[in-house]
Backbone bond lengths (Angstrom), bond angles and torsions (degrees), N, CA, C in turn:
res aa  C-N    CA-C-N  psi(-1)  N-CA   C-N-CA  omega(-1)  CA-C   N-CA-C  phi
1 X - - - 1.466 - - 1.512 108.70 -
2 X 1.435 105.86 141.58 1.367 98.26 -166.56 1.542 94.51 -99.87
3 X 1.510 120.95 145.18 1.728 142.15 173.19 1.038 103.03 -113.66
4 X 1.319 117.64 143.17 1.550 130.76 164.52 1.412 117.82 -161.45
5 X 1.100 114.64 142.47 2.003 124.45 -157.50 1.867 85.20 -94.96
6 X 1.885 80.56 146.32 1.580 109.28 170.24 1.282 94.32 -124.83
7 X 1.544 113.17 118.21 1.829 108.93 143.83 1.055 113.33 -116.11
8 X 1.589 116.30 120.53 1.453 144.81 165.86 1.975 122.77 -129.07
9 X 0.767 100.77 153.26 1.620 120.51 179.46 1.390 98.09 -84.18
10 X 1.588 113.56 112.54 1.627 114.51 164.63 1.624 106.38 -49.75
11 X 1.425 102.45 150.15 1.624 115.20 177.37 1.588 88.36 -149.92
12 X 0.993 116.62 -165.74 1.728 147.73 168.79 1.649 103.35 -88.34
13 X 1.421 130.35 99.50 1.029 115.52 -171.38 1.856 113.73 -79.41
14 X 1.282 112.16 13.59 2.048 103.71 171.76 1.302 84.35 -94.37
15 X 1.716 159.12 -3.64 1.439 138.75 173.81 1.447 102.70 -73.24
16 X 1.536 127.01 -43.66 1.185 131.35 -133.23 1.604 105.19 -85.98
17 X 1.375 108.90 121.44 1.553 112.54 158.89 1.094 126.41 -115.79
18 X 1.666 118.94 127.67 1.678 117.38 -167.94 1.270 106.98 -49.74
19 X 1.339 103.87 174.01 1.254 121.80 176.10 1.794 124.07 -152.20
20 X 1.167 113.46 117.68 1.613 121.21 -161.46 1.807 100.65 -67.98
21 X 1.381 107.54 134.76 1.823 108.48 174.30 1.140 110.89 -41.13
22 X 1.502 124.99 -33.12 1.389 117.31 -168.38 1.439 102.51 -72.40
23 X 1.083 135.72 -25.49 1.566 135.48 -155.97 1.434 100.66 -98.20
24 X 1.285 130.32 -42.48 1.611 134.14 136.15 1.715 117.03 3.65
25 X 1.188 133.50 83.51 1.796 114.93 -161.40 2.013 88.68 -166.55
26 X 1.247 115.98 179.28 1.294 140.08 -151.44 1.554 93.06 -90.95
27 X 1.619 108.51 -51.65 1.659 96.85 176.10 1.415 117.91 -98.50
28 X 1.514 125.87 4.94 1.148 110.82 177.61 1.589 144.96 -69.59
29 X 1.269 113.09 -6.08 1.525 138.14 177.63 1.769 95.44 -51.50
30 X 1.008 104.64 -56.40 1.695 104.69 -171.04 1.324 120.24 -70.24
31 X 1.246 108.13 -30.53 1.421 121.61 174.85 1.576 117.90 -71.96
32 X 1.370 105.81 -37.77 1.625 116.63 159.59 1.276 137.48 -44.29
33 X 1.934 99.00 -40.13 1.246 97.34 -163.78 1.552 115.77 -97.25
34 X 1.241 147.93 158.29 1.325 147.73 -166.90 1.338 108.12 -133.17
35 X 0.903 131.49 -177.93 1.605 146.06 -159.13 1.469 103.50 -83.86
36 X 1.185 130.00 -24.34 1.744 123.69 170.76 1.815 100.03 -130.84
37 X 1.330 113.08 20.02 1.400 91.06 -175.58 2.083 89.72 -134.92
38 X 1.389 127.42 142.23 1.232 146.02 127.87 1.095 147.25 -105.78
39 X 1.261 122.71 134.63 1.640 131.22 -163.84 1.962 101.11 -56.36
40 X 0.851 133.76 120.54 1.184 148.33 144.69 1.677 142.45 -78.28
41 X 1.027 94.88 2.80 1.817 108.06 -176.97 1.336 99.23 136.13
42 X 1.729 99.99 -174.76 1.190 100.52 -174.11 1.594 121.62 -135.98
43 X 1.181 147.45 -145.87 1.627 119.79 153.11 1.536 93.00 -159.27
44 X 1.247 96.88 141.55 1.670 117.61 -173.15 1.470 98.47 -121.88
45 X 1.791 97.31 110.70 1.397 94.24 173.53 2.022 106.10 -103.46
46 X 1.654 100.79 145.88 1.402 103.83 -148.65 2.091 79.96 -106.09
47 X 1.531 124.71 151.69 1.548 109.04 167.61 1.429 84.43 -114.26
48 X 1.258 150.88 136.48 1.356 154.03 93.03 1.170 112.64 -118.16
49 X 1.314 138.10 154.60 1.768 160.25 123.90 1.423 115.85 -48.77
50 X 0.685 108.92 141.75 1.902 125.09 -177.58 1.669 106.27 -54.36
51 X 1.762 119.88 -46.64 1.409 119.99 143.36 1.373 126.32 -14.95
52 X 1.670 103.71 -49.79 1.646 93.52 -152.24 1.541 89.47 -84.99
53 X 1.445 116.95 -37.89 1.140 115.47 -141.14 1.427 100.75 -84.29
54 X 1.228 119.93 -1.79 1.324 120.19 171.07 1.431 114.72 -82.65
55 X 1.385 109.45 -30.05 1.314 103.16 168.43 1.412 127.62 -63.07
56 X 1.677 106.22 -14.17 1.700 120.64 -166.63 1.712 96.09 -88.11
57 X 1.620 99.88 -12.27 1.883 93.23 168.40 1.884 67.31 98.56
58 X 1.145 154.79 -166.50 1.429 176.15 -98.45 2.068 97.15 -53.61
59 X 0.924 102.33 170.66 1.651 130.84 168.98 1.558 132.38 -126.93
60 X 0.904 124.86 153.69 1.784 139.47 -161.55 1.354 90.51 -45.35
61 X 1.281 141.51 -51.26 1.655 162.22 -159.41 1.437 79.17 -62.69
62 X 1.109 128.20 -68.30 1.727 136.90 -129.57 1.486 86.81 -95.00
63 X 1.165 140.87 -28.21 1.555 128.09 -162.67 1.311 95.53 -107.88
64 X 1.622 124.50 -30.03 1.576 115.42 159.61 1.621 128.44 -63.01
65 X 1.218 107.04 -19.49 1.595 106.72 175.57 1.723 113.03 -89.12
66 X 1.464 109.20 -40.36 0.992 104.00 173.97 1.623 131.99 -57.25
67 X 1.348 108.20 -22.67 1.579 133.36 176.31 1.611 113.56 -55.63
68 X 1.659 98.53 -64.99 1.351 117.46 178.60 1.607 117.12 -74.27
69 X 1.525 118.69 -12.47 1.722 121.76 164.70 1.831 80.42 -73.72
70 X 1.297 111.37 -87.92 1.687 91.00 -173.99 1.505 152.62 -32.28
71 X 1.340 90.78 -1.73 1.767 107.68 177.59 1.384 100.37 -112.15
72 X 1.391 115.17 -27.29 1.584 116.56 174.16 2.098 110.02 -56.80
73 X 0.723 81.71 -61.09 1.386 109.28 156.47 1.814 133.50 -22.48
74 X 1.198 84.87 -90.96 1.414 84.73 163.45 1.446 137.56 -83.33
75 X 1.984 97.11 -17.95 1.894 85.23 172.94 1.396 77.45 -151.63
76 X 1.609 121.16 109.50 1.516 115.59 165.35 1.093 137.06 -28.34
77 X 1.934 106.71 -52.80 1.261 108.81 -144.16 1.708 94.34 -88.87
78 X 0.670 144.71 -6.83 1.668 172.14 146.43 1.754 86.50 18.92
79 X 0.914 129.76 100.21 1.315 102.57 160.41 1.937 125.82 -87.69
80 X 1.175 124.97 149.12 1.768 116.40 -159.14 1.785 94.52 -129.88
81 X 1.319 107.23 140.99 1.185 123.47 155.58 1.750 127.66 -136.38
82 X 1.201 97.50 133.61 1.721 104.74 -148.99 2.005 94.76 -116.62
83 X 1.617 94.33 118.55 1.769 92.34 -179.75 1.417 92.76 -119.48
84 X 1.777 97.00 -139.23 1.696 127.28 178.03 0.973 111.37 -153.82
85 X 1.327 127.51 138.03 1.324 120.97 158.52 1.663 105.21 -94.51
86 X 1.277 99.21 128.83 1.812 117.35 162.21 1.126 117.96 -80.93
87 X 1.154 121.24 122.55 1.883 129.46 175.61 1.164 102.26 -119.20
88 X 1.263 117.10 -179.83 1.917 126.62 170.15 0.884 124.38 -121.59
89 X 2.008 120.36 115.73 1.240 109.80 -141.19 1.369 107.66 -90.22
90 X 1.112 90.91 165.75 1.787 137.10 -152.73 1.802 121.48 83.89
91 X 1.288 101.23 16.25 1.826 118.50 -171.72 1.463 87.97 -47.89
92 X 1.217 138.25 140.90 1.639 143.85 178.88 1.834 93.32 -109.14
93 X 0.975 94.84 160.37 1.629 116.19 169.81 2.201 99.11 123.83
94 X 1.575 87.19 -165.65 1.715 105.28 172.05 1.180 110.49 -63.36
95 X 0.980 149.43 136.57 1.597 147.11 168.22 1.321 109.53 -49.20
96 X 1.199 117.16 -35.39 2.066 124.16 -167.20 1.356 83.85 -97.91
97 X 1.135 149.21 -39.88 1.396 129.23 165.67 1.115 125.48 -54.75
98 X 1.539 123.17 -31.76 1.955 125.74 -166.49 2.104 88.72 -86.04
99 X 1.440 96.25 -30.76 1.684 105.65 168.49 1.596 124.85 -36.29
100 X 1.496 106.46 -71.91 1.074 123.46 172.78 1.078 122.72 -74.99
101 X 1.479 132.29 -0.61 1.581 134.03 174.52 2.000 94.98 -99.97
102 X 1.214 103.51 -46.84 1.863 95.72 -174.38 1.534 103.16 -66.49
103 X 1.916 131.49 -39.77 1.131 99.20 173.69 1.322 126.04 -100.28
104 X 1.231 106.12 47.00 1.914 122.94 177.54 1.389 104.93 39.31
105 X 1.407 113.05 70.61 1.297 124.26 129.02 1.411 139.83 -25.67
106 X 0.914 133.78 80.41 1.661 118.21 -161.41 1.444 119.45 -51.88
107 X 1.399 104.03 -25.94 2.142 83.09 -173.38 1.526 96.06 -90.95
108 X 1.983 118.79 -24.40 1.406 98.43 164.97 1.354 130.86 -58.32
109 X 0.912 111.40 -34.57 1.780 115.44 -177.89 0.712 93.74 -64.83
110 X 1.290 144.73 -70.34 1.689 147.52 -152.33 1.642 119.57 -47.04
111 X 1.091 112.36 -17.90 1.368 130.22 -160.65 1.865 97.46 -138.08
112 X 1.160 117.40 28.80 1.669 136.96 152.94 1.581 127.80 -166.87
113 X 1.423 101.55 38.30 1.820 104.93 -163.37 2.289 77.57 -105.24
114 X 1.264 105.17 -43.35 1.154 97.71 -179.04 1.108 134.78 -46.52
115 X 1.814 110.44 -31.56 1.486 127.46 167.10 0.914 153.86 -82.13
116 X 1.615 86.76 0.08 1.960 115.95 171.80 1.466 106.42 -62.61
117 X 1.231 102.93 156.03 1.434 117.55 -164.82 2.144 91.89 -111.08
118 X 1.283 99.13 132.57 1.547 84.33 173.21 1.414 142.31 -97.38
119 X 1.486 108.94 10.75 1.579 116.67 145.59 1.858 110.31 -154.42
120 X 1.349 107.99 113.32 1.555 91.28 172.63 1.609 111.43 -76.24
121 X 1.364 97.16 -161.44 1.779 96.40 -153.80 1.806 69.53 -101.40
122 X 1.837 79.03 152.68 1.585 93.20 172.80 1.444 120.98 -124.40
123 X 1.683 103.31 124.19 1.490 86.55 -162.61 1.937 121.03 -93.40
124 X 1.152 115.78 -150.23 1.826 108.43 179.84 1.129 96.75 -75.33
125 X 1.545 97.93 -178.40 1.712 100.29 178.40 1.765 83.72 95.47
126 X 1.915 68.04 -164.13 1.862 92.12 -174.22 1.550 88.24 -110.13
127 X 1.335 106.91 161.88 1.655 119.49 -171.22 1.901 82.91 -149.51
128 X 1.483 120.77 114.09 1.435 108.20 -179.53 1.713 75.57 -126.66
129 X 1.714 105.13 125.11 1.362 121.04 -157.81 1.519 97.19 -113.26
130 X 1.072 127.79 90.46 2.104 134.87 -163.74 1.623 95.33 -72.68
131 X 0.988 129.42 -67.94 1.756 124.12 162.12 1.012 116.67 -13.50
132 X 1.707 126.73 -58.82 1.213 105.74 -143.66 1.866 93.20 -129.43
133 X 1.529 87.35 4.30 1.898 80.79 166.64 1.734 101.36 82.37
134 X 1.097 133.53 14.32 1.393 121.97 -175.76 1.378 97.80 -143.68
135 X 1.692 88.51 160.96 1.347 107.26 -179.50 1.451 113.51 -123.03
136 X 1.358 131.11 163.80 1.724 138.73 -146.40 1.431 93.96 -132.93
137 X 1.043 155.09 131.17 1.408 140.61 145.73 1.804 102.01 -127.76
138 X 1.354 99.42 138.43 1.460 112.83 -164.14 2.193 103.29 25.19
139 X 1.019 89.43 45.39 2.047 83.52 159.36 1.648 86.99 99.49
140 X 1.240 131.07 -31.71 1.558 135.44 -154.48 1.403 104.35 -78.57
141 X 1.391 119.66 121.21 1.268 108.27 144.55 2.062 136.25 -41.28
142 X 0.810 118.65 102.33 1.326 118.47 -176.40 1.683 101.52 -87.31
143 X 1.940 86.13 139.08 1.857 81.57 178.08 1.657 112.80 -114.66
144 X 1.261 99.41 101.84 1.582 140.29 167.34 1.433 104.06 -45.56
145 X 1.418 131.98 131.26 1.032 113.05 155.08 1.447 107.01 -88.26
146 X 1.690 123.44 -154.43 1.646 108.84 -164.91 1.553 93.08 -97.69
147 X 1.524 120.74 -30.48 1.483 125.90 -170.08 2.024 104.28 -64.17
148 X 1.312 105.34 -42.76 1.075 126.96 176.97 1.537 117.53 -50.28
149 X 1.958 103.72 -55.08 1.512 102.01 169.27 1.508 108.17 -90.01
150 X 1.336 158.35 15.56 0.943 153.35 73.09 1.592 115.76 45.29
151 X 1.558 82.20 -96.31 1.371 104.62 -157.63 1.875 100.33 -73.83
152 X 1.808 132.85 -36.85 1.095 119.24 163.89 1.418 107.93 -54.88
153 X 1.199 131.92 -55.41 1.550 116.45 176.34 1.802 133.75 -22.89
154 X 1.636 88.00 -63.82 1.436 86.22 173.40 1.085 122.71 -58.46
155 X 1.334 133.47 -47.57 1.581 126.97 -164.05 1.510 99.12 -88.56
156 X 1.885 139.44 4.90 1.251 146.90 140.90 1.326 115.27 -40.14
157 X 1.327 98.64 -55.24 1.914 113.30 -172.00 1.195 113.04 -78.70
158 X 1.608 104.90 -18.71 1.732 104.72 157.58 1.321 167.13 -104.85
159 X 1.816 80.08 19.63 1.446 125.50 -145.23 1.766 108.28 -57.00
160 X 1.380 110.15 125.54 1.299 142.66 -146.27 1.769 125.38 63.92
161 X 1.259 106.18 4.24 1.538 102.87 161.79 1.748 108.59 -83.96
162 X 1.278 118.63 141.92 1.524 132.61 158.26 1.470 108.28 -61.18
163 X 1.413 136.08 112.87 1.098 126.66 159.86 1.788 121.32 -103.38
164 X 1.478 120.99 120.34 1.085 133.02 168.45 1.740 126.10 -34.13
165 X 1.017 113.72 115.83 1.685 121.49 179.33 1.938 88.24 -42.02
166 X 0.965 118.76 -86.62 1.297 120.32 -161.00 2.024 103.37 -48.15
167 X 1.098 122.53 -1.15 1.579 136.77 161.78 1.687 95.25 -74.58
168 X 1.121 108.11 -52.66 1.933 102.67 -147.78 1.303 78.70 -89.26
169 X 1.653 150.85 -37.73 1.481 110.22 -177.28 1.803 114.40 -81.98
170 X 1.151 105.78 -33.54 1.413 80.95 165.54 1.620 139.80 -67.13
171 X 1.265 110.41 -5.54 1.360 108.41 -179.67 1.216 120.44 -108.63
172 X 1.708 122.87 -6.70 1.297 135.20 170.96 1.340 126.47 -107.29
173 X 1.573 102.80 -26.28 1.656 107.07 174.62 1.488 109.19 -118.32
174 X 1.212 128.45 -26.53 1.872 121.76 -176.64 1.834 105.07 -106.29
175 X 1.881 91.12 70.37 1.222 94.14 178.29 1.501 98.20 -140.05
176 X 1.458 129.54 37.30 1.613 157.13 83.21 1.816 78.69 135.58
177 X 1.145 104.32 54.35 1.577 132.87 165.82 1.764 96.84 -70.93
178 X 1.610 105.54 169.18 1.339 108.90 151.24 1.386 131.43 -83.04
179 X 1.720 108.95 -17.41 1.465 100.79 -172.35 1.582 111.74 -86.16
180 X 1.012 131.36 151.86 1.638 146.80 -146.14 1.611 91.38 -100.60
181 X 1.571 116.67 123.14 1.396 109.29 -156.66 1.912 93.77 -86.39
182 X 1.630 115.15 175.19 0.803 95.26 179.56 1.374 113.38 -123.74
183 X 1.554 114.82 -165.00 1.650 111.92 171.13 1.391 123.96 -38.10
184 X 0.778 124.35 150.56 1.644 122.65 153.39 1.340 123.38 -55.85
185 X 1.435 112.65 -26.19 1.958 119.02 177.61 1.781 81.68 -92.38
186 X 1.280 127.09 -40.57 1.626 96.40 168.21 1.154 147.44 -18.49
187 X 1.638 97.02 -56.96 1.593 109.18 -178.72 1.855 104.78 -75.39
188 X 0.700 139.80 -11.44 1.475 127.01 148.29 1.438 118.94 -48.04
189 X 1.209 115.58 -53.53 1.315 117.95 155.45 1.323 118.12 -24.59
190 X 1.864 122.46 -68.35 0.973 104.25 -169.05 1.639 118.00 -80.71
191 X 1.289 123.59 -8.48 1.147 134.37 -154.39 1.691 83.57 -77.89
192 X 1.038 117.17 -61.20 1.783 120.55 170.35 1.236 115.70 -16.20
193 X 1.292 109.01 -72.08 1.753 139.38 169.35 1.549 102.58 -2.00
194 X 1.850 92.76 -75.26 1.084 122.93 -158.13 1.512 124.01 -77.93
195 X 1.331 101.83 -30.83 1.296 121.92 166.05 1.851 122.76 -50.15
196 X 1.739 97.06 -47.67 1.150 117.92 173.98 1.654 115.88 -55.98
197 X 1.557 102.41 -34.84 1.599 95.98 -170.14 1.566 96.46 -82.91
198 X 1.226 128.94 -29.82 1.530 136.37 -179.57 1.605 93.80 -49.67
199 X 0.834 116.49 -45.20 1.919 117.02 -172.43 1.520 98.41 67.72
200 X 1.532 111.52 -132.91 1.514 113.77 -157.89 1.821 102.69 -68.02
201 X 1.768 132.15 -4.28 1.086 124.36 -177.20 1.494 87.23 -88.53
202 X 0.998 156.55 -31.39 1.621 121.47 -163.75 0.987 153.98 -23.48
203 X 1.463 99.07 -25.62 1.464 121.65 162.62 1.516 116.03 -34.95
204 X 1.376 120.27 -43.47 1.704 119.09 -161.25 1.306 86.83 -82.65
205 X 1.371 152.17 13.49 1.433 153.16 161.45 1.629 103.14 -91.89
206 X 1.083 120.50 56.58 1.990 115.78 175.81 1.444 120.71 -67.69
207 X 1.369 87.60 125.00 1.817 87.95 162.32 1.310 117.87 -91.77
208 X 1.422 113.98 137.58 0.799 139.32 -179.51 1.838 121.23 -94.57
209 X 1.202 119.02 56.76 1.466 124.06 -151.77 1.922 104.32 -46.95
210 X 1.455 90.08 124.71 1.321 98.78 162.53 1.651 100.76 101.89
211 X 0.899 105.18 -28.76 1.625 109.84 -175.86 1.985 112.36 -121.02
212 X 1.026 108.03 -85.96 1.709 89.26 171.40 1.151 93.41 -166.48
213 X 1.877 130.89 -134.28 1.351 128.68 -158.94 1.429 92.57 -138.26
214 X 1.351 107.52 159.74 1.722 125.15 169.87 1.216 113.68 -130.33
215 X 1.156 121.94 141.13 1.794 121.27 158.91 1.174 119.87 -77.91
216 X 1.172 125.58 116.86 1.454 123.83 171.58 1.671 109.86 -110.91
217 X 0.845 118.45 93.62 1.913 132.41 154.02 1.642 110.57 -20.62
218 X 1.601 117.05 126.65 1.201 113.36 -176.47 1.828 74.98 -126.95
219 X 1.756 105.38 -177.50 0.844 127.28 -169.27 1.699 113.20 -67.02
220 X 1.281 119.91 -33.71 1.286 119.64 164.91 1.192 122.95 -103.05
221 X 1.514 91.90 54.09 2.139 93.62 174.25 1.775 80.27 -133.64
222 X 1.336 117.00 145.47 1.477 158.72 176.40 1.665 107.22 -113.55
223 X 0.961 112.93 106.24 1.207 130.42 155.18 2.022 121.85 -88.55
224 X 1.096 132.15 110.94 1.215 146.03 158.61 1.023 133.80 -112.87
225 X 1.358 111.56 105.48 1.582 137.68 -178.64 1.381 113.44 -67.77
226 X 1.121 120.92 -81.26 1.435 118.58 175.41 1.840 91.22 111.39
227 X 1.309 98.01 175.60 1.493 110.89 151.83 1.829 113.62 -78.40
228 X 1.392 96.94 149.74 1.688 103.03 -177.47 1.329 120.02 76.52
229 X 1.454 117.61 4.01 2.194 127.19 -169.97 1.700 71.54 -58.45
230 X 1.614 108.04 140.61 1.216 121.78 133.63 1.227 134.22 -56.50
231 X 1.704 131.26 133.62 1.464 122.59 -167.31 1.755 100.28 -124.70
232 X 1.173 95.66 122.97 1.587 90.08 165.09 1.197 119.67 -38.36
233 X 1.257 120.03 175.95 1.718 146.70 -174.34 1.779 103.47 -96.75
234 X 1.338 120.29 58.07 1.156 136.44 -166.10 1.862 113.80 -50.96
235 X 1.343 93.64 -34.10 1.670 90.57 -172.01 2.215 105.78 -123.90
């Protein structure tokens, strides 16, 4: 699977309009900005795989820290946020291209939204589809609620990390929602839930006694990203 680091400055992403390197320059800030719109940061999309970059002698870790000592640097108050883009491996093209299409780039998408196909075939197994919010079990639509696909998501995107009960309520319910987050022995509750709709896959739902649950991927689980999969905060 191919990884690759984004550092950008959170903004509101309906303000944001790309912007080509060439247009990137000493006077262009002013020229950018318009009567309801200001430049807010910027986003540097990086193409290598953990492969290549090992060959360059450093790793995704090592070229993301070094970035943000250089932004420390030159403009403190800088604020940095450091992800991945997820692709599916063997995805062909430029690396900074499969980049800018997984974290929905707007002029990349724009120029491949036409070529989407509008349902691929879905095979047995589990098919957990991050695009489109659904899940496949043996060919079946399964009905997910949203907290439910939610919560398989996250520990999807983290698949072989252990994530902590007191992790999954803060990051799914105390995110100043209306619903009232719950216990920490709660989320067992839902993990049950969910488990139940998995039927004989539940297994890729592990407990982790004492600490919380992990996803672990067996041979008939499908993962689909799509363009736009959210990526954790990797580094």
């Amino acid at each position: 699977m191919s990884n690759t680091a984004l550092l950008t400055a959170p903004a509101p992403t309906r303000h944001l309009r790309a912007v080509e390197d060439h247009a990137i320059a000493p006077t262009a800030p002013a020229a950018a900005a318009s009567a309801t719109t200001a430049p807010r940061g910027f986003a540097l999309y990086v193409g290598i795989d953990e492969a290549k970059a090992a060959v360059d002698g450093v790793s995704l870790s090592t070229l993301v820290e070094a970035l943000r000592r250089t932004l420390g640097e030159l403009a403190p108050h800088a604020e940095t946020y450091a992800t991945v883009a997820l692709a599916p491996t063997g995805a062909g093209g430029r690396d900074v291209d499969v980049v800018r299409l997984a974290l929905h780039e707007p002029s990349a998408v724009a120029r491949t939204k036409q070529d989407q196909p509008a349902e691929d075939h879905v095979p047995g197994g589990v098919t957990v589809d991050i695009s489109r919010k659904r899940v496949f079990i043996d060919g079946e639509s399964a009905a997910f609620t949203f907290k439910e696909f939610e919560l398989l998501q996250y520990l999807v995107l983290r698949e072989g990390r252990t994530i902590e009960r007191g992790e999954l309520v803060e990051s799914l319910w105390n995110n100043g929602g209306d619903e009232e987050a719950p216990g920490e022995r709660t989320i067992d509750v839902h993990v049950r839930r969910l488990r139940a709709k998995l039927g004989r896959y539940e297994d890729i739902v592990r407990t982790v006694r004492g600490v919380g649950y992990r996803f672990d991927r067996h041979a008939d689980v499908v993962i689909r990203y799509g363009h736009g999969t959210p990526s954790p905060d990797r580094f």
